[in-house]
mmCIF file of the protein (N, C-alpha, C, O) and its ligand, coordinates in Angstrom:
data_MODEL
# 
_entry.id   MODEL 
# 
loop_
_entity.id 
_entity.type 
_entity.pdbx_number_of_molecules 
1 polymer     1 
2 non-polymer 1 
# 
_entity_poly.entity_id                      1 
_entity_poly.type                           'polypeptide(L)' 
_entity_poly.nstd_linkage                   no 
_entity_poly.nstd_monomer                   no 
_entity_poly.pdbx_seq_one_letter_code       
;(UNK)(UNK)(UNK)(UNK)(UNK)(UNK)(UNK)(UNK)(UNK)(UNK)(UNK)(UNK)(UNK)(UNK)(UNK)(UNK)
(UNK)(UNK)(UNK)(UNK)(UNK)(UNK)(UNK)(UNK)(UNK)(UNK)(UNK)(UNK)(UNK)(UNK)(UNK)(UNK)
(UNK)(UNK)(UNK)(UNK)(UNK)(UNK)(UNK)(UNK)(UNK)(UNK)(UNK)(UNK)(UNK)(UNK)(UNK)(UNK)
(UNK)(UNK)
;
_entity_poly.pdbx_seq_one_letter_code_can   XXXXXXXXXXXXXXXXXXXXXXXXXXXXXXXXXXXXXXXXXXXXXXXXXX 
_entity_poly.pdbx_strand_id                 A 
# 
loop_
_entity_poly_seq.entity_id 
_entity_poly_seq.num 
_entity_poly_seq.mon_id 
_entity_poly_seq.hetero 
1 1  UNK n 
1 2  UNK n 
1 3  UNK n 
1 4  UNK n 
1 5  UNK n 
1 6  UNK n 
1 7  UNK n 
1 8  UNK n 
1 9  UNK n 
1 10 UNK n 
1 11 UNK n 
1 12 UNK n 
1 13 UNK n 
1 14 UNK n 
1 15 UNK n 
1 16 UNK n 
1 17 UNK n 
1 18 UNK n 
1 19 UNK n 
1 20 UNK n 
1 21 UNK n 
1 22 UNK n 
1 23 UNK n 
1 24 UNK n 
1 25 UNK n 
1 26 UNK n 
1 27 UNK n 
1 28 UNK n 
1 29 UNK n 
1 30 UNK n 
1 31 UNK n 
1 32 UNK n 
1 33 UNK n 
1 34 UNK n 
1 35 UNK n 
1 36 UNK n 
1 37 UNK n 
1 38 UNK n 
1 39 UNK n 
1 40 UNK n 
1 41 UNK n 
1 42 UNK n 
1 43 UNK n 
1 44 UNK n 
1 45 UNK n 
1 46 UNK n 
1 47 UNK n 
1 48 UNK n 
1 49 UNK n 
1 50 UNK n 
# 
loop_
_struct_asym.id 
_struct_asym.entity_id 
A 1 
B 2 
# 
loop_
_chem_comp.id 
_chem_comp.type 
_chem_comp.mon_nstd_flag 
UNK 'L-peptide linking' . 
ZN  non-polymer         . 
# 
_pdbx_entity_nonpoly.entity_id   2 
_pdbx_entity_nonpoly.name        ? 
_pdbx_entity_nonpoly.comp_id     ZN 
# 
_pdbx_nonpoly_scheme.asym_id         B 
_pdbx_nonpoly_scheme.entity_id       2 
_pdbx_nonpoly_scheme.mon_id          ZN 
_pdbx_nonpoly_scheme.ndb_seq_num     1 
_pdbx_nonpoly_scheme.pdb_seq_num     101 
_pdbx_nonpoly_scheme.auth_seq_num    101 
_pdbx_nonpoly_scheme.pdb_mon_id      ZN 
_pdbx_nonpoly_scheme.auth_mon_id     ZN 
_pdbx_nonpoly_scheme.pdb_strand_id   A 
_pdbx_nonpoly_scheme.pdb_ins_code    . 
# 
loop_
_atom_site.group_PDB 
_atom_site.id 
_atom_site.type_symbol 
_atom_site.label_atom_id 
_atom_site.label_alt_id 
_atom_site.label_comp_id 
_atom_site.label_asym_id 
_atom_site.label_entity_id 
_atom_site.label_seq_id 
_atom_site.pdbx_PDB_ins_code 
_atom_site.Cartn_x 
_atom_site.Cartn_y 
_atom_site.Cartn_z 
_atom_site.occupancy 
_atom_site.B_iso_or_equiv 
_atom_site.pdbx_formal_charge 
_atom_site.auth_seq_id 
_atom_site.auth_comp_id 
_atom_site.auth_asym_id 
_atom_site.auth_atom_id 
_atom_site.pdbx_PDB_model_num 
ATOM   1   N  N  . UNK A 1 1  ? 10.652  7.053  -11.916 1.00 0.00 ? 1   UNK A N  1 
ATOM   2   C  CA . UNK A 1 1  ? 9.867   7.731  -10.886 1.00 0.00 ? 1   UNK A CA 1 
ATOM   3   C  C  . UNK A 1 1  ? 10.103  7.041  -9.537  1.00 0.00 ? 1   UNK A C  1 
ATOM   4   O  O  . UNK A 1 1  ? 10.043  5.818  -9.411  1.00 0.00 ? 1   UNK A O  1 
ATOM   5   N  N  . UNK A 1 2  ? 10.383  7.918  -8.504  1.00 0.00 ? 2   UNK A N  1 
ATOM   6   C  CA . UNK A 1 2  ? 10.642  7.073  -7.126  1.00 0.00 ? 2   UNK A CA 1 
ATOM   7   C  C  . UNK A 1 2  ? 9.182   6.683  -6.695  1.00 0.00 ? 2   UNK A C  1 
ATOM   8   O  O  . UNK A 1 2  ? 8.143   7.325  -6.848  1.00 0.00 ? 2   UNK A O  1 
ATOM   9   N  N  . UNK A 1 3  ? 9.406   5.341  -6.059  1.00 0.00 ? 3   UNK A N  1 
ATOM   10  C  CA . UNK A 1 3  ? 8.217   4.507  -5.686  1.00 0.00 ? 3   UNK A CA 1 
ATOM   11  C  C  . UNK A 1 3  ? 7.459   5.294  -4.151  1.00 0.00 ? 3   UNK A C  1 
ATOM   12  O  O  . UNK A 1 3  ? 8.175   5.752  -3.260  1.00 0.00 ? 3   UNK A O  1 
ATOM   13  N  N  . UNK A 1 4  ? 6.485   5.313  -4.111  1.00 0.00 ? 4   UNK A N  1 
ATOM   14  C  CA . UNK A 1 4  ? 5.703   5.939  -3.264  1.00 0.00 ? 4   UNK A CA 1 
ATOM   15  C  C  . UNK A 1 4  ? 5.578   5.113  -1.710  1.00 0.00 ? 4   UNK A C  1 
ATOM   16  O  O  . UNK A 1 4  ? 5.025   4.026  -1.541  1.00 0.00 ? 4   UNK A O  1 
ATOM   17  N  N  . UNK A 1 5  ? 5.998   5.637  -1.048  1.00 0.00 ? 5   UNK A N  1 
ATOM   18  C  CA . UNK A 1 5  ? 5.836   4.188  0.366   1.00 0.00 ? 5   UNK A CA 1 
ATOM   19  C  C  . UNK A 1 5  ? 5.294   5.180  1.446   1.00 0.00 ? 5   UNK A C  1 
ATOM   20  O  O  . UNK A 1 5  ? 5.623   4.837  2.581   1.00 0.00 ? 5   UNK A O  1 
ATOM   21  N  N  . UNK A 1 6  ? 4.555   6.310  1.384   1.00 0.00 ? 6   UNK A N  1 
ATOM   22  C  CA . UNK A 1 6  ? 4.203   7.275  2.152   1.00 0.00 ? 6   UNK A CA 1 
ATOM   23  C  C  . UNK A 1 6  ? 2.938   7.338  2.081   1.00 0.00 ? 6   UNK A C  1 
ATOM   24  O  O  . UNK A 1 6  ? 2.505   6.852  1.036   1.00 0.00 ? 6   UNK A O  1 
ATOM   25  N  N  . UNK A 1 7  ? 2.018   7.825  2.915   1.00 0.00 ? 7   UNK A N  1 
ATOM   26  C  CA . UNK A 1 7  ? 0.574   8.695  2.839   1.00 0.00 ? 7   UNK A CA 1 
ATOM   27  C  C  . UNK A 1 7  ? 0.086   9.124  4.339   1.00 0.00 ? 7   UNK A C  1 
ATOM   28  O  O  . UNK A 1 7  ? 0.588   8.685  5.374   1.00 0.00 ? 7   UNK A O  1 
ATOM   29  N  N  . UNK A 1 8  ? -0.720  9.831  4.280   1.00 0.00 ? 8   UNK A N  1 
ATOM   30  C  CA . UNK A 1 8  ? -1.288  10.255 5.601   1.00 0.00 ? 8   UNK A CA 1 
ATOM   31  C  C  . UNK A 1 8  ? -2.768  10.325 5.079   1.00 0.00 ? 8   UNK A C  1 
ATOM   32  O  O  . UNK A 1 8  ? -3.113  11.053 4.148   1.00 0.00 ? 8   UNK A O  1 
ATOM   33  N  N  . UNK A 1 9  ? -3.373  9.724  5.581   1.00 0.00 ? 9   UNK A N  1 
ATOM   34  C  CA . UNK A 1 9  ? -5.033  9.362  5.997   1.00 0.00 ? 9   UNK A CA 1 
ATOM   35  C  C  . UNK A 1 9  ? -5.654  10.848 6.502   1.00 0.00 ? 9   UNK A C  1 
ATOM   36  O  O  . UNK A 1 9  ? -5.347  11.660 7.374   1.00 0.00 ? 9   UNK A O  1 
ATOM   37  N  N  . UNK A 1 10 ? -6.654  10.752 5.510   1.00 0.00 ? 10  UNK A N  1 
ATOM   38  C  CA . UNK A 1 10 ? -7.574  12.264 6.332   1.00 0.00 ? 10  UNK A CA 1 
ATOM   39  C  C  . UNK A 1 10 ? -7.828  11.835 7.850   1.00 0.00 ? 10  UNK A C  1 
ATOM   40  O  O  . UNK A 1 10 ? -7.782  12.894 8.476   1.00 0.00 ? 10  UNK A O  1 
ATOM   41  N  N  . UNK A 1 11 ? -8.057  10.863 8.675   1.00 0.00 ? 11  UNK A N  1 
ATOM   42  C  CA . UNK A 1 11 ? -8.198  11.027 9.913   1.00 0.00 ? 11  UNK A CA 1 
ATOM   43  C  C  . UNK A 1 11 ? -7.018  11.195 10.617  1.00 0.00 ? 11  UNK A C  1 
ATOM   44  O  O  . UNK A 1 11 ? -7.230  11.278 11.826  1.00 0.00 ? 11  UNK A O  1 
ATOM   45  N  N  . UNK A 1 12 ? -5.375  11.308 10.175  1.00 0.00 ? 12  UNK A N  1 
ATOM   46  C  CA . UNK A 1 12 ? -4.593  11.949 11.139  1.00 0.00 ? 12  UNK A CA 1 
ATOM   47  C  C  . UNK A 1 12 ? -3.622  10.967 10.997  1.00 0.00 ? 12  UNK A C  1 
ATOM   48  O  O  . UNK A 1 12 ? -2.508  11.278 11.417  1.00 0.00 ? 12  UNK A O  1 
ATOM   49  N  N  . UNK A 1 13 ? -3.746  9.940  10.549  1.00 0.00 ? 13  UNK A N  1 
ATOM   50  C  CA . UNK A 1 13 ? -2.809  8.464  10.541  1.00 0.00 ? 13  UNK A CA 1 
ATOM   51  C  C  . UNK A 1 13 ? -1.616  8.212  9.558   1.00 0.00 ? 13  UNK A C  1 
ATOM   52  O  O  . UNK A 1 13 ? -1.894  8.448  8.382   1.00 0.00 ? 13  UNK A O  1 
ATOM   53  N  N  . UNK A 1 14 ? -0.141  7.710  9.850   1.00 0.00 ? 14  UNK A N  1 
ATOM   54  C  CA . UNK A 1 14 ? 0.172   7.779  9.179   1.00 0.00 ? 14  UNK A CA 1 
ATOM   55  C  C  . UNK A 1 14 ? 1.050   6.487  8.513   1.00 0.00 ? 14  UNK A C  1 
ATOM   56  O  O  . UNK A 1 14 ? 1.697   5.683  9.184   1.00 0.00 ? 14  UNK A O  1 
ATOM   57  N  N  . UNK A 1 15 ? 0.920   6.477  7.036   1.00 0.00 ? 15  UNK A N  1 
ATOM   58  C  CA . UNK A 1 15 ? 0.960   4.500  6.418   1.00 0.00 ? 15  UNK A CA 1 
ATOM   59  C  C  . UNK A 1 15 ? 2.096   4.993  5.643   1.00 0.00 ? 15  UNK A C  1 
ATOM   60  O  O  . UNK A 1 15 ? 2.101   5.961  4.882   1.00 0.00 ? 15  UNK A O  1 
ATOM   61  N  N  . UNK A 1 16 ? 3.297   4.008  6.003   1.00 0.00 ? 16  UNK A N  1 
ATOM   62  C  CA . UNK A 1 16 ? 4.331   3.990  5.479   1.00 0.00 ? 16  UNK A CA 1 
ATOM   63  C  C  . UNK A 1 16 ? 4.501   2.254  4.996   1.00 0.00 ? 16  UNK A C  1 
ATOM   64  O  O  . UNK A 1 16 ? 3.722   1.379  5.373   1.00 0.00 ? 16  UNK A O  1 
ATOM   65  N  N  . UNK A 1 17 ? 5.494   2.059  4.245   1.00 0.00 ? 17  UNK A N  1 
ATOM   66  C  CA . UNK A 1 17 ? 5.139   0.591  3.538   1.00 0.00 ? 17  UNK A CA 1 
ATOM   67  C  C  . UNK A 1 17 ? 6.760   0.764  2.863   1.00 0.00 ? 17  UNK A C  1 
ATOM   68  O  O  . UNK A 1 17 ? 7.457   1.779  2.873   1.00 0.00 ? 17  UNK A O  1 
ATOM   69  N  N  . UNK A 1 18 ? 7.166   -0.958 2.130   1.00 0.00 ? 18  UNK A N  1 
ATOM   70  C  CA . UNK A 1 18 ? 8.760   -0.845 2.036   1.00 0.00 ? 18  UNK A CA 1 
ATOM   71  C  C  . UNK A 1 18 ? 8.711   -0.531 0.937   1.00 0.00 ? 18  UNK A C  1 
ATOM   72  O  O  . UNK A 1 18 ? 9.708   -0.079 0.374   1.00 0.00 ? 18  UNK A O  1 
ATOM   73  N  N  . UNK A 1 19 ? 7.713   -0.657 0.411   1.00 0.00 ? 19  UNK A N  1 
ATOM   74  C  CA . UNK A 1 19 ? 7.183   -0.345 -1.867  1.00 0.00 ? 19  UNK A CA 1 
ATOM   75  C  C  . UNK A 1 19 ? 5.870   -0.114 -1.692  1.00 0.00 ? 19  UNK A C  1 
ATOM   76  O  O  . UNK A 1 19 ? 5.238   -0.151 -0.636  1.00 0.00 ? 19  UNK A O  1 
ATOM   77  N  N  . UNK A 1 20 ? 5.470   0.140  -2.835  1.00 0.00 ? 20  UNK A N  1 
ATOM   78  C  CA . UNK A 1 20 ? 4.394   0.506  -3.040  1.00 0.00 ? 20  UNK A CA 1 
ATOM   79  C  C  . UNK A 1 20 ? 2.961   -0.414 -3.039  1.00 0.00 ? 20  UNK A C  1 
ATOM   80  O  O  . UNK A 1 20 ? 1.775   -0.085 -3.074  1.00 0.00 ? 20  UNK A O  1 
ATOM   81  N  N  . UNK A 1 21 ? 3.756   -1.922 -2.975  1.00 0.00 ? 21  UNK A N  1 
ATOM   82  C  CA . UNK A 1 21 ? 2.841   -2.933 -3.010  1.00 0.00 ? 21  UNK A CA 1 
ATOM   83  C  C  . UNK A 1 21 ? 2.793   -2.835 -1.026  1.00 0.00 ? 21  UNK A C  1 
ATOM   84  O  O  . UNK A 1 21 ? 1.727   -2.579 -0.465  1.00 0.00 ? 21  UNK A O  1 
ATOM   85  N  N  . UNK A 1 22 ? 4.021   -3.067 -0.268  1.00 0.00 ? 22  UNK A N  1 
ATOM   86  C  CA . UNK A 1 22 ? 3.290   -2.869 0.939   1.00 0.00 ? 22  UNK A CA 1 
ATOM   87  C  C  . UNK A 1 22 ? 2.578   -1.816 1.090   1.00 0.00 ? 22  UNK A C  1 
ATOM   88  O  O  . UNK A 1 22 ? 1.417   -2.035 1.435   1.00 0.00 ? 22  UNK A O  1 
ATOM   89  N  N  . UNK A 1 23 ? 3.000   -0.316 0.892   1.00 0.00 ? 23  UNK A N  1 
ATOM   90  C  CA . UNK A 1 23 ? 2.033   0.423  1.056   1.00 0.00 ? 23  UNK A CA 1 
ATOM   91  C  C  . UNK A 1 23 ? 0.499   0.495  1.149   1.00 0.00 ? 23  UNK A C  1 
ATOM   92  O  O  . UNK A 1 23 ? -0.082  0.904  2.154   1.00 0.00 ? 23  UNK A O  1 
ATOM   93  N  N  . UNK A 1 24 ? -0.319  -0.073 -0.341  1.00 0.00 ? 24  UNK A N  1 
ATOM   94  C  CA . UNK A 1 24 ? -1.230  -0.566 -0.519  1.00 0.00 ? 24  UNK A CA 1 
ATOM   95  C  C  . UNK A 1 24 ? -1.585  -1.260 0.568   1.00 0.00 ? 24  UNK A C  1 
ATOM   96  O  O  . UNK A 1 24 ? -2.324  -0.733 1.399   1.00 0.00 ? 24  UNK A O  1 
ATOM   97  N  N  . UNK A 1 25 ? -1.117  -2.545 0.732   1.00 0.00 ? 25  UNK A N  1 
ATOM   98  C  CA . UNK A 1 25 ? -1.731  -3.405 1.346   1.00 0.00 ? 25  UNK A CA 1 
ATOM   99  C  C  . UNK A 1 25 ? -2.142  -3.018 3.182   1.00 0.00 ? 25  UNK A C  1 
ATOM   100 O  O  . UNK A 1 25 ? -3.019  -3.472 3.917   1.00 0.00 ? 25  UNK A O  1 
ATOM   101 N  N  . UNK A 1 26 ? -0.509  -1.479 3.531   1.00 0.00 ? 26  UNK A N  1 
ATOM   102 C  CA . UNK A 1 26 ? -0.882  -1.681 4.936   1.00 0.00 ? 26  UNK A CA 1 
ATOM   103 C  C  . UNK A 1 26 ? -2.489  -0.504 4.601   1.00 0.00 ? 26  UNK A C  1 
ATOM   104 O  O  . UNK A 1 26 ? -3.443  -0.711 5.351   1.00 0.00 ? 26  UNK A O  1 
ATOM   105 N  N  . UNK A 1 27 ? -2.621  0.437  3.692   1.00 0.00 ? 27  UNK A N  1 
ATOM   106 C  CA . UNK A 1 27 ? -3.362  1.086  3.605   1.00 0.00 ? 27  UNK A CA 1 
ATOM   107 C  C  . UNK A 1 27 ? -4.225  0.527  3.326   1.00 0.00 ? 27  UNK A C  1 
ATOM   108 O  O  . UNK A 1 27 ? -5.049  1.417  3.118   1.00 0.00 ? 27  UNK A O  1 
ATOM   109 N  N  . UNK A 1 28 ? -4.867  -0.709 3.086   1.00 0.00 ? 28  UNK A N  1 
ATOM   110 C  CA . UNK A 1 28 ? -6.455  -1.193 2.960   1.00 0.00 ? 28  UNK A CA 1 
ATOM   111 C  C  . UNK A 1 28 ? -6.503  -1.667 4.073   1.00 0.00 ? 28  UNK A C  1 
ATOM   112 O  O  . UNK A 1 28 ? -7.540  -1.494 4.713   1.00 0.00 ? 28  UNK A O  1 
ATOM   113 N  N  . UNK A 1 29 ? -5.401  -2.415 4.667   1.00 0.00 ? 29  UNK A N  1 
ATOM   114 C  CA . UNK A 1 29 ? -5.521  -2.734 6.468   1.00 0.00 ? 29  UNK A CA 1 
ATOM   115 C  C  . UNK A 1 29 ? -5.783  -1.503 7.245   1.00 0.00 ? 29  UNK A C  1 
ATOM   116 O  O  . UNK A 1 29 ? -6.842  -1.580 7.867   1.00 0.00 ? 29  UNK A O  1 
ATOM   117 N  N  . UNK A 1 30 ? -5.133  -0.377 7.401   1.00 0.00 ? 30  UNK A N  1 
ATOM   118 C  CA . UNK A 1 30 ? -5.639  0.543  8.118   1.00 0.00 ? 30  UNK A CA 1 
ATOM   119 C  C  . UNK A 1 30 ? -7.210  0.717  7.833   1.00 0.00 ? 30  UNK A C  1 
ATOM   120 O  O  . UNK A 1 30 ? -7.896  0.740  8.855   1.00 0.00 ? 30  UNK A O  1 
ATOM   121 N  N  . UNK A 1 31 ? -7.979  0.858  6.458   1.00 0.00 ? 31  UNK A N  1 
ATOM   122 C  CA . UNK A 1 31 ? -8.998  1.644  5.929   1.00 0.00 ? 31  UNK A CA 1 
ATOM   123 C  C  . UNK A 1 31 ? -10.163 0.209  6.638   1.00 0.00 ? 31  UNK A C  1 
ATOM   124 O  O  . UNK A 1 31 ? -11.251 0.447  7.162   1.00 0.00 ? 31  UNK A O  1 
ATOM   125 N  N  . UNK A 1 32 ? -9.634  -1.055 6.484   1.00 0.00 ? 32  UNK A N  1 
ATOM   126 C  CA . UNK A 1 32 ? -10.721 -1.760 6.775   1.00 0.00 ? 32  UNK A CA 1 
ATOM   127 C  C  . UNK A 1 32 ? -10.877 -2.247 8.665   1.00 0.00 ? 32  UNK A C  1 
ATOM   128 O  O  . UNK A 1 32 ? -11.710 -3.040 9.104   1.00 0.00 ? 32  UNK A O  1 
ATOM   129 N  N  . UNK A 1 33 ? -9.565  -1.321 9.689   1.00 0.00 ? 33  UNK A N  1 
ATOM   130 C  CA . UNK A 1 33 ? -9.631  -0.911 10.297  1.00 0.00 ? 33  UNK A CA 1 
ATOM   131 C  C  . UNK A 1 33 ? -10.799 0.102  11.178  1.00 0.00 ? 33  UNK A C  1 
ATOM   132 O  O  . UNK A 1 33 ? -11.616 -0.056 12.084  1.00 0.00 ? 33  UNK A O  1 
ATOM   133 N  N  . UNK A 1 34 ? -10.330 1.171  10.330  1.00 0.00 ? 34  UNK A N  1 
ATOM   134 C  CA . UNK A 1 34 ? -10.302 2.363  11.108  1.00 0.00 ? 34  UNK A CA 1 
ATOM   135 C  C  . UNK A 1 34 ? -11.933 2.905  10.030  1.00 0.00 ? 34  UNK A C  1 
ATOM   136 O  O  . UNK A 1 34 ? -12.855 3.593  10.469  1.00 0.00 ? 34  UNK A O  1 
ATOM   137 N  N  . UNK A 1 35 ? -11.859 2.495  9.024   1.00 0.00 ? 35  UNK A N  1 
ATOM   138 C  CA . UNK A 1 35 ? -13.343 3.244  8.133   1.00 0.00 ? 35  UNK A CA 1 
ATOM   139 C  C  . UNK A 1 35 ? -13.653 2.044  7.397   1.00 0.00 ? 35  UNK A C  1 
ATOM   140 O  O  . UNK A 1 35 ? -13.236 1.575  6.338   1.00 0.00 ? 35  UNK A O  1 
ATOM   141 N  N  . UNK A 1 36 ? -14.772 1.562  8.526   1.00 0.00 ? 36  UNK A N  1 
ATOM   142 C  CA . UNK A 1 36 ? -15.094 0.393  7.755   1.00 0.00 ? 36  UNK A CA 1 
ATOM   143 C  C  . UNK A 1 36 ? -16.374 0.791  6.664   1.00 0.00 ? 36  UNK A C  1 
ATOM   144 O  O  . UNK A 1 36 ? -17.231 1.649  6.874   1.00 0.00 ? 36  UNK A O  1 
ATOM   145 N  N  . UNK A 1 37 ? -16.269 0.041  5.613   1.00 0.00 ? 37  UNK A N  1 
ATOM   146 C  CA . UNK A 1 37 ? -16.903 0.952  4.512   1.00 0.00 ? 37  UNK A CA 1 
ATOM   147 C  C  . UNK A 1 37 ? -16.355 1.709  3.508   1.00 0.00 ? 37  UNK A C  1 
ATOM   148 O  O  . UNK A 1 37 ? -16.950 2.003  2.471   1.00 0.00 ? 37  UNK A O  1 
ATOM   149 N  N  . UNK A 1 38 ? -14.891 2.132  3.879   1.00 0.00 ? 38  UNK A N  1 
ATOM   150 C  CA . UNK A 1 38 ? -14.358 2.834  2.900   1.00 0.00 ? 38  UNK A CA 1 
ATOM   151 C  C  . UNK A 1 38 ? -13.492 1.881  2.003   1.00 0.00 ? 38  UNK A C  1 
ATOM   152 O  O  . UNK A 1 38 ? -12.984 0.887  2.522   1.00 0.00 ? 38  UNK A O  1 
ATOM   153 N  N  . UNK A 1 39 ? -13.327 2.128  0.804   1.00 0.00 ? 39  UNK A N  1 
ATOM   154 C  CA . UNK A 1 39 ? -12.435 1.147  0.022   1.00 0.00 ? 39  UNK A CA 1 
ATOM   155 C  C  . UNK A 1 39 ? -11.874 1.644  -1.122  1.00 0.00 ? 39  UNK A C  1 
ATOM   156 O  O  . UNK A 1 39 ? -12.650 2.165  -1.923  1.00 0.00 ? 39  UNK A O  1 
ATOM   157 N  N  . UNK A 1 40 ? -10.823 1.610  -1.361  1.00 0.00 ? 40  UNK A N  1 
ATOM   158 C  CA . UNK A 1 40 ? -9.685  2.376  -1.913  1.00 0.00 ? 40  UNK A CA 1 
ATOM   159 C  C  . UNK A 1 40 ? -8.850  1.683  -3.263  1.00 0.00 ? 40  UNK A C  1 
ATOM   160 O  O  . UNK A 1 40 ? -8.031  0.839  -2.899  1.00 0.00 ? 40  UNK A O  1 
ATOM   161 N  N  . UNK A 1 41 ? -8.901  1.839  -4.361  1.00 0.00 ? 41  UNK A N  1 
ATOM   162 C  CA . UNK A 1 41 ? -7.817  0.793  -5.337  1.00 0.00 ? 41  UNK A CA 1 
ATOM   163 C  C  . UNK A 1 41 ? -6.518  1.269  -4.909  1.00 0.00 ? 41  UNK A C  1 
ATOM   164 O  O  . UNK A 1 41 ? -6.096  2.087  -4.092  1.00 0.00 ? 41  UNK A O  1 
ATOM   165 N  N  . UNK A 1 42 ? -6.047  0.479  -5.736  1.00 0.00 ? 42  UNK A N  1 
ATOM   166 C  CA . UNK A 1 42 ? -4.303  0.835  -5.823  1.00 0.00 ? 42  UNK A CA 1 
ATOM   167 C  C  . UNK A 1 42 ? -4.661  2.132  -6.274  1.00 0.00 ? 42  UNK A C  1 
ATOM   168 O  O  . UNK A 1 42 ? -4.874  3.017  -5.445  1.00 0.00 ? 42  UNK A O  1 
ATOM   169 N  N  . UNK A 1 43 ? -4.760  2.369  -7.627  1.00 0.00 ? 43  UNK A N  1 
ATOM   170 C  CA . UNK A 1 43 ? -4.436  3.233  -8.073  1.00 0.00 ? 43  UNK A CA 1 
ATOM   171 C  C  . UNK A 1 43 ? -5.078  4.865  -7.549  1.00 0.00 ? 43  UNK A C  1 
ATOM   172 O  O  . UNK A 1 43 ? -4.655  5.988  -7.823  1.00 0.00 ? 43  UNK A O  1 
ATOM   173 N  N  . UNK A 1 44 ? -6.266  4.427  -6.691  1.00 0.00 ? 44  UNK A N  1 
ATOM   174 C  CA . UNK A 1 44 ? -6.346  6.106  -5.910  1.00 0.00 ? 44  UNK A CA 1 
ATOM   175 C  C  . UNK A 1 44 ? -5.618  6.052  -4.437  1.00 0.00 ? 44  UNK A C  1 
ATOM   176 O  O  . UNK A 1 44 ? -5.534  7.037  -3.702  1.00 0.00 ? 44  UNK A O  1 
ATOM   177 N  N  . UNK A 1 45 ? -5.157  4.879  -4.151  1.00 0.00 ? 45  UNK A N  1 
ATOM   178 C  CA . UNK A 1 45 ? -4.179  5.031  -2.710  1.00 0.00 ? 45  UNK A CA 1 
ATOM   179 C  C  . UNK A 1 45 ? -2.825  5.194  -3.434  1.00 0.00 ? 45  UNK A C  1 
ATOM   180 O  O  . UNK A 1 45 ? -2.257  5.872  -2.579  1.00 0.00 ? 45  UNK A O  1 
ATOM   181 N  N  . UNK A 1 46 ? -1.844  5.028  -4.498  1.00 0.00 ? 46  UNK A N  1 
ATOM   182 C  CA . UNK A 1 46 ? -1.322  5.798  -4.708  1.00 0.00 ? 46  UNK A CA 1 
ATOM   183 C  C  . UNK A 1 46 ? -1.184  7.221  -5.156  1.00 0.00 ? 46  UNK A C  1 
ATOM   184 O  O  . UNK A 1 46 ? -0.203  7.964  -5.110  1.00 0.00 ? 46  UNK A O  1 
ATOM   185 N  N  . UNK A 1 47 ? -2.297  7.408  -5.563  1.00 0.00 ? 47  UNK A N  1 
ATOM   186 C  CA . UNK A 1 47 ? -2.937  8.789  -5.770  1.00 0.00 ? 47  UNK A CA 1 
ATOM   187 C  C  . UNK A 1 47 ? -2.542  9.856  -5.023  1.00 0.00 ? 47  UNK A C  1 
ATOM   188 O  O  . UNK A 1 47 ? -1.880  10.847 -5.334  1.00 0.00 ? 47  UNK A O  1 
ATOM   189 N  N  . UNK A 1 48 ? -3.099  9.479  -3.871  1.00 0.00 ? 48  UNK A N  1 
ATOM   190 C  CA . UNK A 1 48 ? -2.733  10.347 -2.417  1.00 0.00 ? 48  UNK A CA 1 
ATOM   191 C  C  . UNK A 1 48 ? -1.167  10.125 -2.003  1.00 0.00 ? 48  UNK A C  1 
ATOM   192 O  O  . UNK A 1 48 ? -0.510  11.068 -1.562  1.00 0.00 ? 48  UNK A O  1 
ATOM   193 N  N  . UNK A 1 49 ? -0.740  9.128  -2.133  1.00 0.00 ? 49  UNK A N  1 
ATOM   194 C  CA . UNK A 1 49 ? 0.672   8.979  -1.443  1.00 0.00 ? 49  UNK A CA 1 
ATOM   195 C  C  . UNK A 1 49 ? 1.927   9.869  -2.168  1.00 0.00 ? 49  UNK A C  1 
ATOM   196 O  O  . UNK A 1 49 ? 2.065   10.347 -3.294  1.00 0.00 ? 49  UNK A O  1 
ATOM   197 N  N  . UNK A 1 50 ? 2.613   9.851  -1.172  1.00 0.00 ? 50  UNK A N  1 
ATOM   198 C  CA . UNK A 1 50 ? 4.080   10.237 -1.284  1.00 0.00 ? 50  UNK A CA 1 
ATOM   199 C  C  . UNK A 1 50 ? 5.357   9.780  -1.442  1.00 0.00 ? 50  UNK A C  1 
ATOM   200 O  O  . UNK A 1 50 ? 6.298   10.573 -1.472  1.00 0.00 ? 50  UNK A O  1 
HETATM 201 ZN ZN . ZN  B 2 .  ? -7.524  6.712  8.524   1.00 0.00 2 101 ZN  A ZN 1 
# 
Protein backbone atom coordinates (compact mmCIF):
# COMPACT_ATOMS: atom_id res chain seq x y z
CA UNK A 1 0.00 0.00 0.00
CA UNK A 2 1.55 3.47 -0.87
CA UNK A 3 2.35 5.41 2.31
CA UNK A 4 0.08 8.37 2.93
CA UNK A 5 2.09 11.85 3.25
CA UNK A 6 -1.05 14.00 2.28
CA UNK A 7 -4.22 15.53 4.07
CA UNK A 8 -6.15 18.67 4.05
CA UNK A 9 -7.61 19.93 7.40
CA UNK A 10 -11.37 20.87 7.51
CA UNK A 11 -10.22 24.49 8.10
CA UNK A 12 -8.61 24.84 4.54
CA UNK A 13 -4.89 23.81 5.42
CA UNK A 14 -2.78 21.78 3.80
CA UNK A 15 -0.14 18.88 5.71
CA UNK A 16 2.12 17.17 3.60
CA UNK A 17 4.99 15.07 5.42
CA UNK A 18 8.06 12.75 3.79
CA UNK A 19 6.13 9.33 5.40
CA UNK A 20 3.62 8.85 7.23
CA UNK A 21 5.42 9.21 10.53
CA UNK A 22 6.23 12.95 9.43
CA UNK A 23 2.90 13.39 8.36
CA UNK A 24 1.50 12.61 11.75
CA UNK A 25 3.72 14.52 13.55
CA UNK A 26 3.41 17.82 11.19
CA UNK A 27 -0.45 17.14 11.63
CA UNK A 28 -0.59 17.22 15.53
CA UNK A 29 1.71 20.39 15.12
CA UNK A 30 -0.70 22.05 12.90
CA UNK A 31 -3.90 20.72 15.20
CA UNK A 32 -2.11 21.92 18.46
CA UNK A 33 -1.60 25.10 16.47
CA UNK A 34 -4.46 26.07 14.83
CA UNK A 35 -7.41 23.90 17.16
CA UNK A 36 -6.27 23.92 20.32
CA UNK A 37 -8.27 21.20 21.95
CA UNK A 38 -8.49 19.05 19.13
CA UNK A 39 -6.45 15.79 19.21
CA UNK A 40 -6.07 13.27 16.69
CA UNK A 41 -4.22 9.49 16.85
CA UNK A 42 -2.24 8.19 14.21
CA UNK A 43 -4.55 6.06 13.24
CA UNK A 44 -7.63 8.63 12.55
CA UNK A 45 -5.00 11.22 10.97
CA UNK A 46 -4.21 8.62 8.67
CA UNK A 47 -7.69 7.99 8.26
CA UNK A 48 -8.29 11.22 6.54
CA UNK A 49 -5.04 11.35 4.59
CA UNK A 50 -3.97 10.72 1.17
ZN1 LIG B 1 -6.62 22.94 10.49
Amino acid sequence: MRAKTRLNCPCGVHVAGADEDDLVSRAQEHLREAHPGMEYSRDEILFISY
